[in-house]
C-alpha positions in Angstrom: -61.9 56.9 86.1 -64.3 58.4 83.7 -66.8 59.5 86.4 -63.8 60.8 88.7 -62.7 63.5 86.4 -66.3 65.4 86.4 -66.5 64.5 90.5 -63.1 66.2 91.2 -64.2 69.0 89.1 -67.4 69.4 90.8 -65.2 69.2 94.6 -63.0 72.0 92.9 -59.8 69.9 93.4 -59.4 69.1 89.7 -56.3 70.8 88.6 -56.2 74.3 87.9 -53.8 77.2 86.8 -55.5 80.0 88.8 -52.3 81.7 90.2 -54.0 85.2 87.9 -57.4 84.4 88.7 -56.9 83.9 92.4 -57.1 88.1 92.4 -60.1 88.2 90.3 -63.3 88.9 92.4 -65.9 85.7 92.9 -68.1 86.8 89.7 -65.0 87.3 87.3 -64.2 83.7 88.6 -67.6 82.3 87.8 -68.1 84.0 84.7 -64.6 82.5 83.3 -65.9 79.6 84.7 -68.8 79.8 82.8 -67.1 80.5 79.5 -64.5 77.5 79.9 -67.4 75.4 80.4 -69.1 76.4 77.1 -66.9 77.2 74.6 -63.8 74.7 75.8 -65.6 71.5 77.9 -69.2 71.6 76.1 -68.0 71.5 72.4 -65.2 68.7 73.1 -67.1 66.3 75.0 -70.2 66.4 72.8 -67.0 65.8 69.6 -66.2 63.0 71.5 -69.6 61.8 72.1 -70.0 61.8 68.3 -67.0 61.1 67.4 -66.9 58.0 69.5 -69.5 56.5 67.8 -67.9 54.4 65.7 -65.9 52.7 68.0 -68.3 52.7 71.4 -72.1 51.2 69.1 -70.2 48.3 67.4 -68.5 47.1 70.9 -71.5 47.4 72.7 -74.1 45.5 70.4 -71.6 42.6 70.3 -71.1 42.8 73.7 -67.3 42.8 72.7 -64.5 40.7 74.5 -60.9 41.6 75.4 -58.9 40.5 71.8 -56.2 38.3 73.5 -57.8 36.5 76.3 -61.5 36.7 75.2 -62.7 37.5 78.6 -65.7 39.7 78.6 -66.3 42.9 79.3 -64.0 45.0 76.5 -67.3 46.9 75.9 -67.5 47.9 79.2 -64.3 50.1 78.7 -65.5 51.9 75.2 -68.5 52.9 76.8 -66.4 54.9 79.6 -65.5 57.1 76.8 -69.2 58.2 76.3 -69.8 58.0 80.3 -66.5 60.7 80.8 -68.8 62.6 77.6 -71.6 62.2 79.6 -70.6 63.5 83.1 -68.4 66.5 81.7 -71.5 67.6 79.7 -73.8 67.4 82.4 -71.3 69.3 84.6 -70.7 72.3 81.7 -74.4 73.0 82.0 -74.4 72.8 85.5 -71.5 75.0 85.6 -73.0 77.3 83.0 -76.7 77.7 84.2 -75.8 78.0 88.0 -76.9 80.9 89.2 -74.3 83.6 90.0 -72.7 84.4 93.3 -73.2 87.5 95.2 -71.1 90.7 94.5 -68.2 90.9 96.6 -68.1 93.3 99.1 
């Protein structure tokens, strides 16, 4: 789950309310693209890679277990949160340092 939100953003099937921007020429696009990336995705997923911290550390260096059953692996789902960080960082900067597309004609 935390790796398919950054993949189906990368496809361009992730959800999106471009009914306005479907009239906007390809470098409008990109460069709303661009600033959505950097001033909306960028700052919250490195909050929640800080943020997280507290909770995402302690589980993994006790190798944490589920609470009621005490099978392992709890840790496993805490450190999704920092792998969906991860993946939706690495995408803003690709999405922010691709280069731009050719003017439309």
């Amino acid at each position: 789950m935390a790796v398919s939100i950054s993949a189906a953003t990368q496809a361009g099937t992730h959800l999106a309310a471009d009914a306005v921007a479907q009239h906007y020429t390809a470098r409008t696009r990109d460069w709303l693209k661009r600033l959505g990336s950097g001033l909306g995705l960028l700052p919250w997923a490195l909050f929640v890679l800080i943020a997280g911290k507290t909770y995402v550390v302690p589980s993994l260096l006790e190798l944490e277990s589920f609470p009621e059953t005490d099978n392992p692996g709890y840790f496993l789902i805490k450190c999704g949160l920092w792998l969906m960080a991860i993946t939706i960082i690495a995408q803003a900067v690709v999405d922010i340092f691709r280069p731009l597309p050719a003017d439309d004609v």
